[in-house]
Each structure stands twice: as structure tokens, then as C-alpha cells.
C-alpha positions in Angstrom: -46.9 -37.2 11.2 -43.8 -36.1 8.9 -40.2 -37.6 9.5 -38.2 -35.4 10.4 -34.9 -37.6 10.3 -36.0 -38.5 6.5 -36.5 -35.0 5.2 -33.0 -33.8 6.8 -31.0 -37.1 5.4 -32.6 -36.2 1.9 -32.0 -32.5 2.0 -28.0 -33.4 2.8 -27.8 -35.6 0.2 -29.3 -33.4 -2.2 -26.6 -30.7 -0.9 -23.8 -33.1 -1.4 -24.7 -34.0 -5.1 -24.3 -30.2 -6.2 -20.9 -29.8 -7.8 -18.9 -26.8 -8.6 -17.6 -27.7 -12.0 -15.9 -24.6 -12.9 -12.9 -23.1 -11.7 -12.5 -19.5 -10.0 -11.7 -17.1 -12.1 -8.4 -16.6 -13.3 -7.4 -19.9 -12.0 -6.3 -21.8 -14.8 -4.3 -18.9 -16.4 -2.3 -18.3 -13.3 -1.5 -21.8 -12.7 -0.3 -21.7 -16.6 1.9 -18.7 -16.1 3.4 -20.4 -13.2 4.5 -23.1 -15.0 5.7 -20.9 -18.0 8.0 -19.0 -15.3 9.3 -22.5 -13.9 10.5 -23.6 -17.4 12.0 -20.6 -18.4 13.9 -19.9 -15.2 14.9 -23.7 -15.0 15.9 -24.9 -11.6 17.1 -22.6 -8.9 19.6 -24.8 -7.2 20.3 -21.9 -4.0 16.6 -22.0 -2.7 17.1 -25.8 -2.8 20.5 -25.5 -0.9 19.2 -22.8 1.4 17.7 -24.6 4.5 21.6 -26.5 4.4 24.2 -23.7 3.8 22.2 -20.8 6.5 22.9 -22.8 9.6 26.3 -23.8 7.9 27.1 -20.0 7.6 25.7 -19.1 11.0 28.3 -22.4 12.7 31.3 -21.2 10.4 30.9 -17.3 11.8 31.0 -18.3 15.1 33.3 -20.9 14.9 35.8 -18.3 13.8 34.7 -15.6 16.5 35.8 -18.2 18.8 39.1 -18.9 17.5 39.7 -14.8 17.3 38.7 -14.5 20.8 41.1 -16.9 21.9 44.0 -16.2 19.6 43.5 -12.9 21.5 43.4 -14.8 24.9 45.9 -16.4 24.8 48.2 -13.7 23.2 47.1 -11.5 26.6 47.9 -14.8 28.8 51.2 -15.8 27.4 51.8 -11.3 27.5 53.2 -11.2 23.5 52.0 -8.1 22.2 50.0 -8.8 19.1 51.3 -7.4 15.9 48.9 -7.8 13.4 49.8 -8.1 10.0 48.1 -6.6 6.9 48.0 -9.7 4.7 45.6 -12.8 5.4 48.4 -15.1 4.2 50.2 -13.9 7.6 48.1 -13.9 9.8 46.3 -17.7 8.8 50.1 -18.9 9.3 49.9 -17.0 12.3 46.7 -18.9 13.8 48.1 -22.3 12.6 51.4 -21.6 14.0 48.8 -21.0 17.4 46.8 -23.8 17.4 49.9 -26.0 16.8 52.1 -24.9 19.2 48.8 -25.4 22.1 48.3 -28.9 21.4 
């Protein structure tokens, strides 16, 4: 009687001792350009500060919808009628002359 156990363990360790030596095709030269494209380029210092300024941008955007929806509050609250000025310089002395004048 043949063991059946024996045959299988050799057959997996015959599978296990074929090796693919060679590379798929194209491989090598498109890890080469790769690497030519990386030093030429050099490092790109945005996709590195990406993942930190998004969120940053997304808090800074609403942090000053917020203080435009209450600058606009509190102008209705208080009854001023809001004349907006056409210069940023204005109005920014404008919403620190606000936020001082609430604390």
C-alpha cells in the first residue's frame, strides 16, 4: 500500500523549490524611469505638507464664516446699520474694533 501523506509532502516540497528568477516584463525599466523622474523633479515639498495645510484650510474658512456671521449678528442686535467699506484695511479695523469692544 502507497503513502498517501508521503507522496503529497514531497509533491509540496517539490512545488515550493520552483523559483521565478526573472522579473515581469517591463519591470525593471519602469522602476528605472521612476527613479529618473524622482531625481529630476527633486522633492515636492506641497504633497509632503498636504495631509497638514487641507484640514488647516478647511478650520481657517470656517473660522472666518463664523466671525462674518456674527459681525453680522451682532450689527442686527445692537441695530447699526452696516456700512461696508470697499477696502480690506477698513473693514479688518472694523472686526478688531468688534471683537474688542465685546470682550
Amino acid at each position: 500500500m502507497k503513502d498517501l501523506w508521503n507522496d503529497l509532502a514531497r509533491r509540496v516540497r517539490e512545488a515550493n523549490r520552483v523559483e521565478q528568477t526573472d522579473v515581469p516584463f517591463g519591470f525593471t525599466e519602469a522602476v528605472m524611469r521612476k527613479l529618473q523622474t524622482a531625481r529630476r523633479e527633486g522633492p515636492n515639498v506641497l504633497e509632503e505638507w498636504v495631509a497638514v495645510l487641507r484640514p488647516a484650510l478647511g478650520l481657517a474658512f470656517g473660522t472666518a464664516l463664523v466671525c462674518i456671521l456674527l459681525q453680522y449678528r451682532v450689527a442686527q442686535e445692537s441695530g447699526v446699520t452696516t456700512t461696508t467699506a470697499n477696502d480690506a484695511v477698513t473693514q479688518t479695523e472694523q472686526l478688531i474694533q468688534l471683537a474688542l469692544a465685546n470682550d
